[in-house]
C-alpha positions, 0 to 999 in steps of 0.5 A: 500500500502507496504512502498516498493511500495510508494518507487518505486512510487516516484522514477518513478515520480521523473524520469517523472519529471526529463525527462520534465526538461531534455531531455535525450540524444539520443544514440550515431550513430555509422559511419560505415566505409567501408575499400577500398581494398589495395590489388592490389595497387603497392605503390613504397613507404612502409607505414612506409616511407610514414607515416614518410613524411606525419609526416615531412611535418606536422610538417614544414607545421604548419609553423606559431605560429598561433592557428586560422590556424592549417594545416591538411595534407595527402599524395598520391601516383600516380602510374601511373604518378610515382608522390606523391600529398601533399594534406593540408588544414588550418582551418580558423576562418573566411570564408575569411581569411586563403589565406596567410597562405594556400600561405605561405605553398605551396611557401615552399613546392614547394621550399623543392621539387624543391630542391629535384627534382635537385638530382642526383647521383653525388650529395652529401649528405651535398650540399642537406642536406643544401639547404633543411635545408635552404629552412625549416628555411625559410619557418619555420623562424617564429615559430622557432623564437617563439619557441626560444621566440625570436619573440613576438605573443600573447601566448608567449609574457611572456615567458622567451627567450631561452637565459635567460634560457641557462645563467641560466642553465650555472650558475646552471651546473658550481655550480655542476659541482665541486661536480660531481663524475661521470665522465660520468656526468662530461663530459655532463657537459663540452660539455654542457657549451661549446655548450650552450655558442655557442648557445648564440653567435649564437643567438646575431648573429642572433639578429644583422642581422636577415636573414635566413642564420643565423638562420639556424646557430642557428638551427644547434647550437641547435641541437648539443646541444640536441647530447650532451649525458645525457643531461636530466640527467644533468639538472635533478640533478640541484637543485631546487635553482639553476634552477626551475624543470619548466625551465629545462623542458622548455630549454629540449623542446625548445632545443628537438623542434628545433633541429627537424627541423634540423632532417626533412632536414637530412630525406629528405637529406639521402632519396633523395641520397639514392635512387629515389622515387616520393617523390622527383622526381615528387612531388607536392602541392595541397592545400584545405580549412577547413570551421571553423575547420571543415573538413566534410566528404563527400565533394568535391573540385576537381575531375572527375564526370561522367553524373548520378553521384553527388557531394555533397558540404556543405554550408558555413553557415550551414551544409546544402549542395548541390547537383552538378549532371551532367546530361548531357554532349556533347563532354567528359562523363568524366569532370574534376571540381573544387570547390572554396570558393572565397576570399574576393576581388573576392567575392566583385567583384562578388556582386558588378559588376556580371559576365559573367557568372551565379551567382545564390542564394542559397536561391532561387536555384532550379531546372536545370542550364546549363553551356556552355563551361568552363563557370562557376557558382557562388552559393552564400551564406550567407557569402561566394561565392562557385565558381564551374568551369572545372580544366584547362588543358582540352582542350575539351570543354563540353556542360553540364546541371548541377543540383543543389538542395538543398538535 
């Protein structure tokens, strides 16, 4: 036997061995999507208006500087009832955390759009620019306040304060400020020092009495100060004795990251005046749960399902899921449902007193439940109680067998 044969005997052996230590991994799935034809849909806002509030609203949602609730958002447009539904969700760390924040969001998106719907022609443009720009400082306080790190939390709690850096940039700035020759430069720098000082005042205002009102001073105040022209350039030209690179960095993406909260209110200020839409006439909140980040495709919370057809909805402990089918149904061949992972103060009623209605485990489910009515079924798993019932406001009041199997 050749020494080129040995050779190839040994690598074949070799990757024997090295399969019975390792698996190989199996090659990745392709998930085919399957595009819905948009083209009989009359939209009464262009896709690029439509990208822009879906971004806006992202933006003020993520309201609290808080990693274990990131909300996810979408819009969608009823053109039939003229109305625009902001759908969201929060992840949570938990199965029975995340209420408040899911509140928190609703309460100022509600408050933003019921501002909105007051818009009329007569209304000016500076009245709807404030009030709207009030209700986002309120509902976005926190994390601006984090933002500026005025605000102790976890991950910015060693961060220097906004105003710490701003002194610090005055003190740099005035020190060039003697050897600059370029008159463009030169200007940057007086509007800088003129603003940055305002700022400050504006920010020991806040300190003194911390109300909305005055934060939102300091977001307007911010604001002018990223208007200022060849900002960047400004502190880009700062030696690195007088301002580290990292701080100027810093006081460039505070300023940037707050002043757009400002732009968000003179979005919704000049679309709201500009002309009607259902983005301000009729829109509304409808807020969903992510289960441990997770956002599986496929799973329902609310809609229509018709006898014959199935829903199916995932289990809190697992990816193992559901199968809700209406078999039969008296009185409607259209019902309208909803699914609720319960919070923990219903949860613990549920286990501890029952309920009026059926409450089944999912460990021993199987086969056909009837439901008379609006009644409704509790599925209880591992950690977390599903609760599935009629949306209210229908008023009919349907016979139906649901079947629930575990697929």
């Amino acid at each position: 036997m050749s020494a080129i044969s040995d050779i190839k005997i040994v690598c074949a052996e070799n990757i024997a061995i090295s399969y019975l230590l390792r698996n190989v991994p199996a090659p990745p799935s392709r998930n085919r999507t399957y595009c819905q034809t948009v083209s009989g849909r009359h939209s009464t806002l262009s896709f690029d208006t439509e990208s822009k509030l879906a971004s806006t609203l992202a933006f003020i949602a993520h309201s609290k500087d808080d990693v274990e609730h990131i909300p996810a958002l979408c819009l969608e447009e009823d053109t039939d009832s003229g109305s625009l539904s902001v759908i969201f969700a929060v992840n949570k760390a938990s199965y029975n955390d995340g209420e408040d924040t899911i509140c928190g969001i609703k309460q100022g998106f509600e408050r933003i759009f019921a501002i909105l719907a007051t818009v009329s022609k007569s209304t000016r443009y500076r009245d709807i620019g404030n009030q709207i720009l009030t209700a986002v400082v309120s509902m976005c306080s926190s994390r601006i306040l984090s933002r500026l790190r005025m605000a102790c939390t976890s991950r910015a709690s060693t961060k220097r304060p906004l105003k710490g850096t701003l002194q610090e940039a005055l003190l740099a700035v005035n020190i060039i400020r003697r050897n600059l020759n370029d008159g463009n430069l030169s200007k940057t720098a007086d509007n800088f020092t003129l603003r940055a000082k305002e700022v400050e005042k504006l920010m020991d205002s806040w300190s003194q009495c911390q109300v909305d009102t005055r934060l939102v001073e300091v977001v307007k105040g911010i604001h002018r100060l990223q208007q200022i022209l060849g900002l960047p350039d400004l502190i880009g030209i700062i030696p690195n004795r007088d301002m580290s690179p990292s701080a100027g960095k810093s006081l460039l993406n505070i300023v940037s990251k707050v002043s757009s909260y400002w732009e968000v209110a003179r979005e919704y200020g000049e679309y709201a005046t500009g002309r009607p839409s259902p983005s301000h006439n009729c829109a509304k909140s409808i807020e969903n749960e992510l289960n441990y980040s997770t956002l599986v495709q496929g799973s329902k919370n609310f809609g229509c399902l018709t006898p014959g057809e199935s829903s199916f909805v995932y289990i809190a402990d697992s990816l193992r899921s559901l199968e809700i089918q209406i078999e039969h149904a008296t009185g409607s061949s259209d019902l309208k449902y909803y699914l609720k992972w319960l919070g923990a103060e219903e949860a613990a009623e549920v286990r501890e007193k029952g309920s009026s209605t059926l409450v089944v485990d999912t460990g021993h489910l199987e086969g056909t439940v009837t439901l008379h009515e609006r009644n409704s079924l509790y599925l209880i798993t591992k950690d977390a109680i599903l609760k599935v019932g009629w949306a209210s406001g229908d008023k009919r009041l349907p016979f139906s067998q649901v079947t629930s199997q575990r697929p």
